[in-house]
ROSE-4610 file (N, C-alpha, C; in Angstrom, 1 decimal, always signed):
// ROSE-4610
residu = [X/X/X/X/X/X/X/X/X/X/X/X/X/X/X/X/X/X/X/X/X/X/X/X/X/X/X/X/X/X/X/X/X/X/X/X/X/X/X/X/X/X/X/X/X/X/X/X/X/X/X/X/X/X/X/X/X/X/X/X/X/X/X/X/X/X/X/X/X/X/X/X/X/X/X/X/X/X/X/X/X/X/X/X/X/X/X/X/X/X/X/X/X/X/X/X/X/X/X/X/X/X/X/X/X/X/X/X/X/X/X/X/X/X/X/X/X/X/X/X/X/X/X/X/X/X/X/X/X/X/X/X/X/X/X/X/X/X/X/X/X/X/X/X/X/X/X/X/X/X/X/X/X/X/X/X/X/X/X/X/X/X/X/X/X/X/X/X/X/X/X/X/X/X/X/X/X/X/X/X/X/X/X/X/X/X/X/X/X/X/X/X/X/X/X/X/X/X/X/X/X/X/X/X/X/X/X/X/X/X/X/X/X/X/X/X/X/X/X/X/X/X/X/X/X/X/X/X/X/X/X/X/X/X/X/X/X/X/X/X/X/X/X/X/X/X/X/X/X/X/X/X/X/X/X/X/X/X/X/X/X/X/X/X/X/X/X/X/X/X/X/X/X/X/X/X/X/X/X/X/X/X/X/X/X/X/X/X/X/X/X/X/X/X/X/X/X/X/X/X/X/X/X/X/X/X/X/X/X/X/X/X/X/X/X/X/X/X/X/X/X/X/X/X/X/X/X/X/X/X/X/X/X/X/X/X/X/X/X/X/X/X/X/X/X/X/X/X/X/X/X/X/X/X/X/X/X/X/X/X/X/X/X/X/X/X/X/X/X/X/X/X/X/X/X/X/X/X/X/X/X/X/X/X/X/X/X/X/X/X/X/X/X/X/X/X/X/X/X/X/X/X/X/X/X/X/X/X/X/X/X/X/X/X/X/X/X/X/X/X/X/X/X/X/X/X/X/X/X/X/X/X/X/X/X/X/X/X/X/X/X/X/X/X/X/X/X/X/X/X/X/X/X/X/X/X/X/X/X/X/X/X/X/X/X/X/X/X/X/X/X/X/X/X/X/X/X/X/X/X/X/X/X/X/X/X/X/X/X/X/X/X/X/X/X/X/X/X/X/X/X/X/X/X/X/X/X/X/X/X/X/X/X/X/X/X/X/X/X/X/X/X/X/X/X/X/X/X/X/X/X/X/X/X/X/X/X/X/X/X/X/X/X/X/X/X/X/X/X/X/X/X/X/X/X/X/X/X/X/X/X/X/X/X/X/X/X/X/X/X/X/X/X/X/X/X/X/X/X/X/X/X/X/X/X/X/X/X/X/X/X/X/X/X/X/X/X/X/X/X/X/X/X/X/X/X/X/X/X/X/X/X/X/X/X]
num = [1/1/1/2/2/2/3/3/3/4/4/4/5/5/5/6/6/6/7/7/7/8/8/8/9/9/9/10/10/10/11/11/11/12/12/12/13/13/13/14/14/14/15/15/15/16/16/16/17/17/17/18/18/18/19/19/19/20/20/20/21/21/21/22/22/22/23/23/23/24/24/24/25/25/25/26/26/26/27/27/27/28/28/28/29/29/29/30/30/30/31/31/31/32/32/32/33/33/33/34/34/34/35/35/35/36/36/36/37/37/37/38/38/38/39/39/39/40/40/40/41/41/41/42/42/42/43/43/43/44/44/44/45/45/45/46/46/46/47/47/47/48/48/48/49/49/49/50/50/50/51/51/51/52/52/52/53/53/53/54/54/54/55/55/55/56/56/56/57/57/57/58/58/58/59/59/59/60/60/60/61/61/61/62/62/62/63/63/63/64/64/64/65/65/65/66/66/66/67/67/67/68/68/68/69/69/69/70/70/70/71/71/71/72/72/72/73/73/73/74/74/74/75/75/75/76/76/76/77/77/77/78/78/78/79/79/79/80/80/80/81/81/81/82/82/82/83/83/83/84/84/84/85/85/85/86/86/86/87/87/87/88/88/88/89/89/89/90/90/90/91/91/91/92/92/92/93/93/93/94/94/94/95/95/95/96/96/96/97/97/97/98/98/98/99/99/99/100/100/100/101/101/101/102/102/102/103/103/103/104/104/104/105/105/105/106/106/106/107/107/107/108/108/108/109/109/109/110/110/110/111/111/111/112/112/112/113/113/113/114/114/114/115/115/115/116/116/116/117/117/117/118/118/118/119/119/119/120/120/120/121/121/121/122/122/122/123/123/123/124/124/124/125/125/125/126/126/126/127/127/127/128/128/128/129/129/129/130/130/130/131/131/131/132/132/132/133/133/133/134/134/134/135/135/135/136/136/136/137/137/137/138/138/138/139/139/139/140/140/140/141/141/141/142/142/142/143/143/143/144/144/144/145/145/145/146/146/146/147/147/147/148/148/148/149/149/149/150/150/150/151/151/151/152/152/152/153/153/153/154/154/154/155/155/155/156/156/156/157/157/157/158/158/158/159/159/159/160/160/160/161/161/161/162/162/162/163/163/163/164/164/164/165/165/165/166/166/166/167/167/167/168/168/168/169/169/169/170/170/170/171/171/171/172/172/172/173/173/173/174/174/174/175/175/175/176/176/176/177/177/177/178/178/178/179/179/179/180/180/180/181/181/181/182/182/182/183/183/183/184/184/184/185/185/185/186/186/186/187/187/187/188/188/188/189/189/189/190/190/190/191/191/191/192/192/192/193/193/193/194/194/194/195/195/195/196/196/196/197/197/197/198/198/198/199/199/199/200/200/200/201/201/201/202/202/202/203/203/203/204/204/204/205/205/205]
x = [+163.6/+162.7/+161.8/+162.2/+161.6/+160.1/+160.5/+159.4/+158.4/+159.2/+158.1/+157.1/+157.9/+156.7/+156.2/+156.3/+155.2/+154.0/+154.3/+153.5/+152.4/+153.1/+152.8/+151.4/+151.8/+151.0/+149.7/+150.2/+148.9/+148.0/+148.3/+147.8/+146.9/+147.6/+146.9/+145.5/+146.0/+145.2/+143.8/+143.8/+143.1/+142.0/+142.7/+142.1/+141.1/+141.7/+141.0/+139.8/+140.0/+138.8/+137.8/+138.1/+137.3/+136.8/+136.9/+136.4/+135.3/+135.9/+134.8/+133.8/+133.9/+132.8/+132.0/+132.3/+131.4/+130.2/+131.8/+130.4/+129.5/+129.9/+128.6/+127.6/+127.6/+127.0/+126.0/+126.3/+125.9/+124.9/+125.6/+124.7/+123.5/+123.7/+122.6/+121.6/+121.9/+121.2/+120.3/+120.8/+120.2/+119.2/+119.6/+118.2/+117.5/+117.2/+116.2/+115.6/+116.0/+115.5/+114.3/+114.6/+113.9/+113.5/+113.4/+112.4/+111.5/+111.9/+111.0/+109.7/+110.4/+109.4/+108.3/+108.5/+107.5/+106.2/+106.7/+105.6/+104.4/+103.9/+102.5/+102.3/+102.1/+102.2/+101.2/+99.9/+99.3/+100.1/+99.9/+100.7/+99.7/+98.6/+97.4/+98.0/+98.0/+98.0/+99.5/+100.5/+101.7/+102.9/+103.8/+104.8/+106.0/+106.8/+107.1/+108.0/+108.6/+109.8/+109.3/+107.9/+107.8/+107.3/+107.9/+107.4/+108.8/+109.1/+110.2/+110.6/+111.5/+112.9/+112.4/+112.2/+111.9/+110.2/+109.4/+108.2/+107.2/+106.7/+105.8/+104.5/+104.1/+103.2/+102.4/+101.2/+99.9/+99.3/+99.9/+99.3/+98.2/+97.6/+96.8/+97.3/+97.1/+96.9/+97.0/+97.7/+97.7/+99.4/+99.4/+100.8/+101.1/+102.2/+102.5/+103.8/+102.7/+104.5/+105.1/+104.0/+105.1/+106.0/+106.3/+107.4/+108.0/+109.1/+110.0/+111.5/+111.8/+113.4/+113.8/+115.5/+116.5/+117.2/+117.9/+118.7/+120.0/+120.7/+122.5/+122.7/+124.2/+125.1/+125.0/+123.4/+122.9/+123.3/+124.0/+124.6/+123.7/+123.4/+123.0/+123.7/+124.4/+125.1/+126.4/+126.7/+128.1/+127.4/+126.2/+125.7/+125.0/+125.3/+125.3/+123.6/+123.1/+121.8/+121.1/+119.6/+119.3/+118.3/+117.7/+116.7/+115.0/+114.0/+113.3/+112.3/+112.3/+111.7/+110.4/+109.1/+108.3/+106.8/+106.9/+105.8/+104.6/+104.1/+102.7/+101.7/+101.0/+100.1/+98.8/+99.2/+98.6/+96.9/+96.4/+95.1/+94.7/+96.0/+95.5/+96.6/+97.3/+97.7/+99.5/+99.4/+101.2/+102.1/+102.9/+104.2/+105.1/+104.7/+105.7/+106.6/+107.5/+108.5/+108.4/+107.8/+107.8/+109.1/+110.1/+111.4/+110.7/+110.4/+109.7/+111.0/+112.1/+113.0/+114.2/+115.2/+116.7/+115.9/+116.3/+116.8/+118.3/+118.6/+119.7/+119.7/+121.1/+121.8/+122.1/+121.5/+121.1/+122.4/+123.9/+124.9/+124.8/+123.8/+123.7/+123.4/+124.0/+123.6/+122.5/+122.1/+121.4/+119.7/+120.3/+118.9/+118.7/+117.3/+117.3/+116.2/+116.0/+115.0/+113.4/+112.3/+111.0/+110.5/+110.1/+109.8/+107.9/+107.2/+106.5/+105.2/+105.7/+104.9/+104.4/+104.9/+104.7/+103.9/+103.2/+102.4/+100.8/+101.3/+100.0/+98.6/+98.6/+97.1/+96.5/+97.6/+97.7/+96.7/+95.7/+95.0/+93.9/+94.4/+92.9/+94.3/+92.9/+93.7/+93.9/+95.0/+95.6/+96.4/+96.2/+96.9/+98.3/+99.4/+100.5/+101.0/+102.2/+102.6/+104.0/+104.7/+106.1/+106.5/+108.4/+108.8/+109.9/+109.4/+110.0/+111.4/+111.9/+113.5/+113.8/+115.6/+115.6/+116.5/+116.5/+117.0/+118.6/+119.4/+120.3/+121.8/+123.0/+123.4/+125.1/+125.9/+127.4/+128.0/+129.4/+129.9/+130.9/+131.3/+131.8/+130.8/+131.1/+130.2/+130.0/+131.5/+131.3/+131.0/+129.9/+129.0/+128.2/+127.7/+126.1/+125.9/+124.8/+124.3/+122.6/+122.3/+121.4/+120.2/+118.6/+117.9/+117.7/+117.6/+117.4/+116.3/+115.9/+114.5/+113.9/+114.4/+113.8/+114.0/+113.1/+113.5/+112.9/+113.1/+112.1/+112.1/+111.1/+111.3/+111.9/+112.0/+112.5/+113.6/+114.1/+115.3/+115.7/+117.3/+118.7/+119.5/+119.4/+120.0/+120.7/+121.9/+122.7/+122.7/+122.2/+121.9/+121.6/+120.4/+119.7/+119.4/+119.0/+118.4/+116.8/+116.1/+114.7/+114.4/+115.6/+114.7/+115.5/+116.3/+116.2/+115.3/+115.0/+114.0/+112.3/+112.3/+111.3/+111.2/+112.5/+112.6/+112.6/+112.5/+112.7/+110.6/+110.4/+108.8/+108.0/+108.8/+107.6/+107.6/+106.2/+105.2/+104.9/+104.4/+103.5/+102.0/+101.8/+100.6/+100.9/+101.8/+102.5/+103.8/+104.3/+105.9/+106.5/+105.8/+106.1/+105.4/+105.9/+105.3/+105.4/+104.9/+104.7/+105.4/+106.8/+107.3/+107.8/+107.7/+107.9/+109.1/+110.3/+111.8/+112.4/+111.3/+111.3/+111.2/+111.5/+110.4/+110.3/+109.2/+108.8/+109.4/+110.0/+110.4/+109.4/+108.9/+108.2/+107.8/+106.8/+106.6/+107.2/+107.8/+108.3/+107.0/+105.7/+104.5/+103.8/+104.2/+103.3/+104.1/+102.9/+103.5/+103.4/+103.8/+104.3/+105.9/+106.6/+107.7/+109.0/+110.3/+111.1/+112.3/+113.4/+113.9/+114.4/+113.7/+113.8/+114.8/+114.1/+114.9/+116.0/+114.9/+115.5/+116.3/+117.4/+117.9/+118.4/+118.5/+118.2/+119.2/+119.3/+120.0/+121.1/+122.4/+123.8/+123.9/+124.3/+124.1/+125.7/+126.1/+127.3/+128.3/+128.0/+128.9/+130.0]
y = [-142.8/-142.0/-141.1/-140.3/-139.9/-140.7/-141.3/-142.7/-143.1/-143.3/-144.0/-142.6/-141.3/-139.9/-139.8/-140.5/-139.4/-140.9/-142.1/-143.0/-143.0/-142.2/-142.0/-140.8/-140.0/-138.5/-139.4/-140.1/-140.2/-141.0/-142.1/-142.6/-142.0/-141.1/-139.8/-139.2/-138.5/-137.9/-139.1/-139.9/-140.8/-141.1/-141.3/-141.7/-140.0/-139.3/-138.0/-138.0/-138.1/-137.7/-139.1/-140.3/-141.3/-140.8/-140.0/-140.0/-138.6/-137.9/-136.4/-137.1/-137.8/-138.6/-139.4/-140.1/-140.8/-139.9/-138.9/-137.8/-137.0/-136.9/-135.9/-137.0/-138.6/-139.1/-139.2/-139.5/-139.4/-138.4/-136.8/-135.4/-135.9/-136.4/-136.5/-137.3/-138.4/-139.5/-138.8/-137.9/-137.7/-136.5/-135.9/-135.2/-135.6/-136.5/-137.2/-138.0/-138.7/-139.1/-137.9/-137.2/-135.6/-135.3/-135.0/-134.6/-135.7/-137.2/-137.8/-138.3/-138.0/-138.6/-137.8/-136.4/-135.7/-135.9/-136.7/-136.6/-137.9/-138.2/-138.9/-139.4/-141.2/-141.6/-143.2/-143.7/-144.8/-146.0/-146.9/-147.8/-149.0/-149.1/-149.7/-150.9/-151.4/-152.8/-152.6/-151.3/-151.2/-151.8/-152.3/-152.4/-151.6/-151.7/-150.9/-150.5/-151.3/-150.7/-149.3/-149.7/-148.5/-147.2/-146.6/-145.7/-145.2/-144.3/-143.5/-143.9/-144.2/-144.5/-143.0/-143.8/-143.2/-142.2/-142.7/-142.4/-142.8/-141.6/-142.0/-142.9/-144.1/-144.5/-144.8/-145.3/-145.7/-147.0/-147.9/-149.7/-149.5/-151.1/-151.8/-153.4/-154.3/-155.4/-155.9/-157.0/-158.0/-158.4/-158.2/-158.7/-160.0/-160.5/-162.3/-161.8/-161.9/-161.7/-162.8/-164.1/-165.1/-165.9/-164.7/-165.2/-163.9/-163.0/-162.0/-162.2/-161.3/-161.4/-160.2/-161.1/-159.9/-159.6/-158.2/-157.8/-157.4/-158.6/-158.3/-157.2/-157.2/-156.1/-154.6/-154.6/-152.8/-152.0/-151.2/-150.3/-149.0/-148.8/-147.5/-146.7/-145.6/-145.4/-146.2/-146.6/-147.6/-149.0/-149.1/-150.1/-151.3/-152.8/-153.8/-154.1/-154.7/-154.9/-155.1/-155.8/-155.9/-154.8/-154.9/-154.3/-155.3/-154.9/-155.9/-156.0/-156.8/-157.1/-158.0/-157.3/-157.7/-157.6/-159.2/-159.2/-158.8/-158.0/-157.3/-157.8/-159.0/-158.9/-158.6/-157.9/-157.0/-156.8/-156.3/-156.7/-157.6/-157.2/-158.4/-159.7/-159.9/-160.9/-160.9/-159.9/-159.6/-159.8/-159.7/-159.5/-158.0/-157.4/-156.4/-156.0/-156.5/-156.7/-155.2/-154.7/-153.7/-153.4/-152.8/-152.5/-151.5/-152.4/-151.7/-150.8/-151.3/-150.2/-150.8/-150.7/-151.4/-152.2/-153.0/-153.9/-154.1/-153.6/-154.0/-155.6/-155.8/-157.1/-157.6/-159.0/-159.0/-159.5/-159.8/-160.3/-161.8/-162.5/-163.9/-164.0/-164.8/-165.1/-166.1/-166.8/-167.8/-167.1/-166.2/-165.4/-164.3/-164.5/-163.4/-162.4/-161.4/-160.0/-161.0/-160.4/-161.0/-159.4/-159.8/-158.8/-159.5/-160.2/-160.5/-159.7/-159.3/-158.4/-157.5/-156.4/-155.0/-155.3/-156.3/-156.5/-157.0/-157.2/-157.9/-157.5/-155.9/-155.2/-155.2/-155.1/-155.3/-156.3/-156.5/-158.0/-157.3/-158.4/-158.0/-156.9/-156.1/-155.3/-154.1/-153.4/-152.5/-151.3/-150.4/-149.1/-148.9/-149.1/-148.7/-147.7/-146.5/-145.5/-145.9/-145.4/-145.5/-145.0/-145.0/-144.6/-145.3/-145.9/-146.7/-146.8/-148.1/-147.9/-149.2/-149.5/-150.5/-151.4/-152.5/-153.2/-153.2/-153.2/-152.5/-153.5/-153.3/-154.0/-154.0/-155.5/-155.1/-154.7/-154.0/-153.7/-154.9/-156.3/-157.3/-158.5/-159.1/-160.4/-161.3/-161.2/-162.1/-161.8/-160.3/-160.1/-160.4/-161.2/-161.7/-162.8/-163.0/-164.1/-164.8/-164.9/-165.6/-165.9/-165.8/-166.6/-167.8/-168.4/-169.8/-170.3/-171.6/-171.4/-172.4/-173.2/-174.0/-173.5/-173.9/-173.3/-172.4/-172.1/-171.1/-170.3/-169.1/-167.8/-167.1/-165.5/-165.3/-165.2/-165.1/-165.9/-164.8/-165.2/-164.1/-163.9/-162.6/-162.3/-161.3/-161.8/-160.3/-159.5/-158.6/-158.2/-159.0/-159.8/-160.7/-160.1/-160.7/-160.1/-161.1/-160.0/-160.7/-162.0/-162.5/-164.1/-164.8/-165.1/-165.2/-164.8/-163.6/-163.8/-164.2/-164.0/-165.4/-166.6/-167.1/-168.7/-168.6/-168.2/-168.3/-168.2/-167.2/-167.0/-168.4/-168.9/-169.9/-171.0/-171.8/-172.8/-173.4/-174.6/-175.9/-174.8/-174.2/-173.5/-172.7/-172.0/-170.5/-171.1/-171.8/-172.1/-170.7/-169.9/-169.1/-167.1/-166.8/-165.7/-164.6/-163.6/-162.8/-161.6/-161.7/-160.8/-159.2/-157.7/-156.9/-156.3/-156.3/-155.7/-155.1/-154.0/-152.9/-153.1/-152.8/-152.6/-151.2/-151.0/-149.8/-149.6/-148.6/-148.2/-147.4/-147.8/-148.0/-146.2/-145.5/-144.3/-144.2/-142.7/-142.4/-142.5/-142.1/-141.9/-143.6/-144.2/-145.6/-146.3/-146.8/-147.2/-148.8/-149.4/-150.7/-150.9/-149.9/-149.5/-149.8/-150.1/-149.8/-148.4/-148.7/-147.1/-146.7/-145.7/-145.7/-144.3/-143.1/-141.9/-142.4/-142.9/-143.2/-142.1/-142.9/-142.5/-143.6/-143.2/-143.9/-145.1/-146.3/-147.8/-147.1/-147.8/-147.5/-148.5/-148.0/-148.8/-149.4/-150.5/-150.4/-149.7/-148.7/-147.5/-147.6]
z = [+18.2/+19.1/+18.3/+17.3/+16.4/+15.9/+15.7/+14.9/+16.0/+17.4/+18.0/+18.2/+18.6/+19.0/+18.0/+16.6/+15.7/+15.4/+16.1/+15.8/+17.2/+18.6/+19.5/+19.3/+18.8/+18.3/+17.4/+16.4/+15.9/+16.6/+17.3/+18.2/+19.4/+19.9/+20.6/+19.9/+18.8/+17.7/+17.6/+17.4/+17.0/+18.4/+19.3/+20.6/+20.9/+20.8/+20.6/+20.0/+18.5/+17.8/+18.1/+18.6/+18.5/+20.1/+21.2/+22.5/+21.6/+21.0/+20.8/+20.0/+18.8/+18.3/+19.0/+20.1/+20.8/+21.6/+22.3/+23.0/+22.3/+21.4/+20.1/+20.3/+19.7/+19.7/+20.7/+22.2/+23.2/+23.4/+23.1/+23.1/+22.3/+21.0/+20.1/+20.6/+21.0/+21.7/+22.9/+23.9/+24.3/+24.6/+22.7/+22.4/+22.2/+21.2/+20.5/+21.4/+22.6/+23.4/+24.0/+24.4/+25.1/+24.1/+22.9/+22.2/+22.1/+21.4/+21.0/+22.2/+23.6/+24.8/+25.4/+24.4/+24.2/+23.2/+22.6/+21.1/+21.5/+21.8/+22.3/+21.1/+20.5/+19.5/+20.5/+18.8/+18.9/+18.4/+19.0/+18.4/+17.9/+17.7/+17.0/+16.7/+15.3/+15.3/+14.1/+14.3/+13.8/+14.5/+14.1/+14.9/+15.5/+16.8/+17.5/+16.4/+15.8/+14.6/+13.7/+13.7/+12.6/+13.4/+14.3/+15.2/+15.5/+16.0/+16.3/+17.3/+17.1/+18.4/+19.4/+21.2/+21.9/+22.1/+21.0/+20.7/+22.6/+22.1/+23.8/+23.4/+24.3/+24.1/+25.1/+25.0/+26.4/+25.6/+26.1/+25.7/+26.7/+26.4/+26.8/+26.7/+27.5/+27.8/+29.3/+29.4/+30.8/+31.0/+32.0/+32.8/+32.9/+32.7/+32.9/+34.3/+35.1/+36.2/+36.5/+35.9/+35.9/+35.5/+34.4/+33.5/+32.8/+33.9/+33.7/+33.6/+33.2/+32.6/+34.0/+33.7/+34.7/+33.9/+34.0/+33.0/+33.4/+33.6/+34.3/+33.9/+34.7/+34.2/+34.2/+35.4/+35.1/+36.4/+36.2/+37.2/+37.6/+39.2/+39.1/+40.3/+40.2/+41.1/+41.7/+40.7/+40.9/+41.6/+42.1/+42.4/+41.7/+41.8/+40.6/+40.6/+39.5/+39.8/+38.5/+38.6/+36.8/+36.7/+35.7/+35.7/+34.7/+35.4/+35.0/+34.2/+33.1/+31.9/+31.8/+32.0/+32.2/+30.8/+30.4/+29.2/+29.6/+28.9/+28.7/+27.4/+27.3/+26.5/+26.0/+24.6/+24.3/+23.5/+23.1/+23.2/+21.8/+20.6/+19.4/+19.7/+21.0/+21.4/+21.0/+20.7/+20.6/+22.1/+21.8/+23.7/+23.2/+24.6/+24.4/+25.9/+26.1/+26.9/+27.6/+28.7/+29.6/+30.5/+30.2/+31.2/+32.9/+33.9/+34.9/+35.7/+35.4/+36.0/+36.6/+37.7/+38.1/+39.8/+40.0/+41.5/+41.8/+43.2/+43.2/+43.5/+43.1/+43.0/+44.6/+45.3/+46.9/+47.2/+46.4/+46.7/+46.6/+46.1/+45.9/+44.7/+44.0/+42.1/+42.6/+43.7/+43.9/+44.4/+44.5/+45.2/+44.8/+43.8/+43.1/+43.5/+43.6/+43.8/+43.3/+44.3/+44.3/+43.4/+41.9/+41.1/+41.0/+41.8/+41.4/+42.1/+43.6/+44.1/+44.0/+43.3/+43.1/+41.6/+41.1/+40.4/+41.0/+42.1/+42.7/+42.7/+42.8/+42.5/+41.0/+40.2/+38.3/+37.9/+38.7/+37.8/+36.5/+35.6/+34.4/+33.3/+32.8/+31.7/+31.9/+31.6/+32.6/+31.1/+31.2/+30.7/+31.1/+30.5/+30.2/+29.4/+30.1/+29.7/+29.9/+29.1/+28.8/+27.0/+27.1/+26.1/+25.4/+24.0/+23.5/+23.4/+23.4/+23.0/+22.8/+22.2/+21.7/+23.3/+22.8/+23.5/+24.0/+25.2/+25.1/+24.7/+23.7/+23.6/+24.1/+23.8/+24.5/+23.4/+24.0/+23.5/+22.5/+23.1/+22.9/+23.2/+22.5/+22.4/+23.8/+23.8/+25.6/+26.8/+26.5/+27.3/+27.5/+26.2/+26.4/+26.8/+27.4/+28.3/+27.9/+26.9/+26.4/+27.5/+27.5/+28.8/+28.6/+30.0/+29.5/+28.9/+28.0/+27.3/+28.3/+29.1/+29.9/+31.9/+32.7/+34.1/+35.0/+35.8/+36.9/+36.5/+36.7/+36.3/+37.9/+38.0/+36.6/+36.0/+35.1/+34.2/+33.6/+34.6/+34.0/+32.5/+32.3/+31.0/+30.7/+29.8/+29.5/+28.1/+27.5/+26.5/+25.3/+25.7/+24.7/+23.3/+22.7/+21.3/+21.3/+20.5/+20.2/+20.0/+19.4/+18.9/+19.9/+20.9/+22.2/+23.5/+23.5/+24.6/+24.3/+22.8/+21.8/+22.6/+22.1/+22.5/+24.0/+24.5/+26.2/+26.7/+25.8/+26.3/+25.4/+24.5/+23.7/+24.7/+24.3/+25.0/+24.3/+25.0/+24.0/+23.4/+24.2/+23.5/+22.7/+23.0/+21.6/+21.4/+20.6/+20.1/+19.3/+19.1/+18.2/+18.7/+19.7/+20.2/+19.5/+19.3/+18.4/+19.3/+19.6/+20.6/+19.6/+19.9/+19.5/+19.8/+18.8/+19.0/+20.1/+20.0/+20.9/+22.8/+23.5/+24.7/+25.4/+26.2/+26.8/+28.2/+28.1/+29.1/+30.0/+31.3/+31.8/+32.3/+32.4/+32.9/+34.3/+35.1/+35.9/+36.7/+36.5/+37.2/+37.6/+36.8/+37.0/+38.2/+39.4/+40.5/+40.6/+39.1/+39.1/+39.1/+38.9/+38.7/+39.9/+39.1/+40.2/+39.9/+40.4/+40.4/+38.5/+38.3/+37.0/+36.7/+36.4/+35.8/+34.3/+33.4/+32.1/+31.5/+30.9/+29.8/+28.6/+27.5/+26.3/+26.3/+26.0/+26.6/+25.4/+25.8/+25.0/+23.9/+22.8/+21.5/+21.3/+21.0/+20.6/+19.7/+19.6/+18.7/+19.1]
């Protein structure tokens, strides 16, 4: 009995300091988020990597609404739903993956949310505001859900990584897209948007 309480205690102990570490983490995260979505930053012909995590930016290019990403597994209010990943290309011909904000989930995997309308007035080249961030990932592997590279849009995914939603956007014309790590999280003010009130995507820590 002895043995098992003092193997019990550190166990405890441990579970302890690993929940107060996470939440420091958290706190931090969501300073630097708040500070950095203050700082107004160009993003010229640099890449999003070399700019500060959560750096505010104002693009320029053109919308592809016909070829968006869903992003499973996103909860708002205990309610299921994706959120939607929409390519923006840019004016020296880059992709930069626009996060326009959550849809709820319509109770059909077969029937998915019409993200193509609330673009409809967007024609031509268009100013984008938003604030950078990285893409969000699982905690465990067999969370993820890869897009498909062939098929209708738009096309379901669970915490992809870049050279996956690459291969999903390549074509006989572009085999090789010049997609940027990062994407923008879409401004609270821009009325292409859906329900947003960001906070910074959870890293696997």
């Amino acid at each position: 009995m002895t043995v098992l309480t003092l193997v019990l205690l550190v166990l405890f102990v441990s579970l302890g300091r690993w929940q107060w570490g996470r939440a420091e983490f958290k706190s931090a995260q969501q300073r630097e988020f708040a500070v950095g979505a203050q700082q107004q930053q160009s993003l010229g012909d640099r890449s999003t990597q070399e700019l500060a995590r959560y750096a505010r930016l104002t693009v320029s290019g053109e919308w592809d609404e016909g070829r968006q990403f869903l992003l499973d597994n996103r909860t708002r209010d205990g309610r299921a739903g994706y959120e939607v990943l929409t390519p923006l290309r840019l004016e020296d011909g880059r992709w930069l993956l626009v996060n326009r904000g959550w849809v709820p989930f319509s109770g059909y995997r077969d029937t998915l949310p019409d993200v193509t309308a609330s673009l409809a007035g967007a024609v031509g080249r268009v100013n984008v505001a938003g604030v950078l961030d990285e893409l969000p990932t699982a905690g465990l592997a067999g969370g993820r859900a890869p897009p498909a590279v062939q098929g209708p849009w738009p096309r379901v995914t669970a915490f992809p990584n870049t050279a996956e939603l690459r291969a999903a956007l390549a074509s006989t014309e572009e085999p090789s897209p010049r997609l940027e790590a990062r994407v923008l999280l879409l401004d609270e003010r821009e009325s292409v948007g859906y329900v947003r009130g960001w906070k910074p995507f959870a890293t696997s820590r």
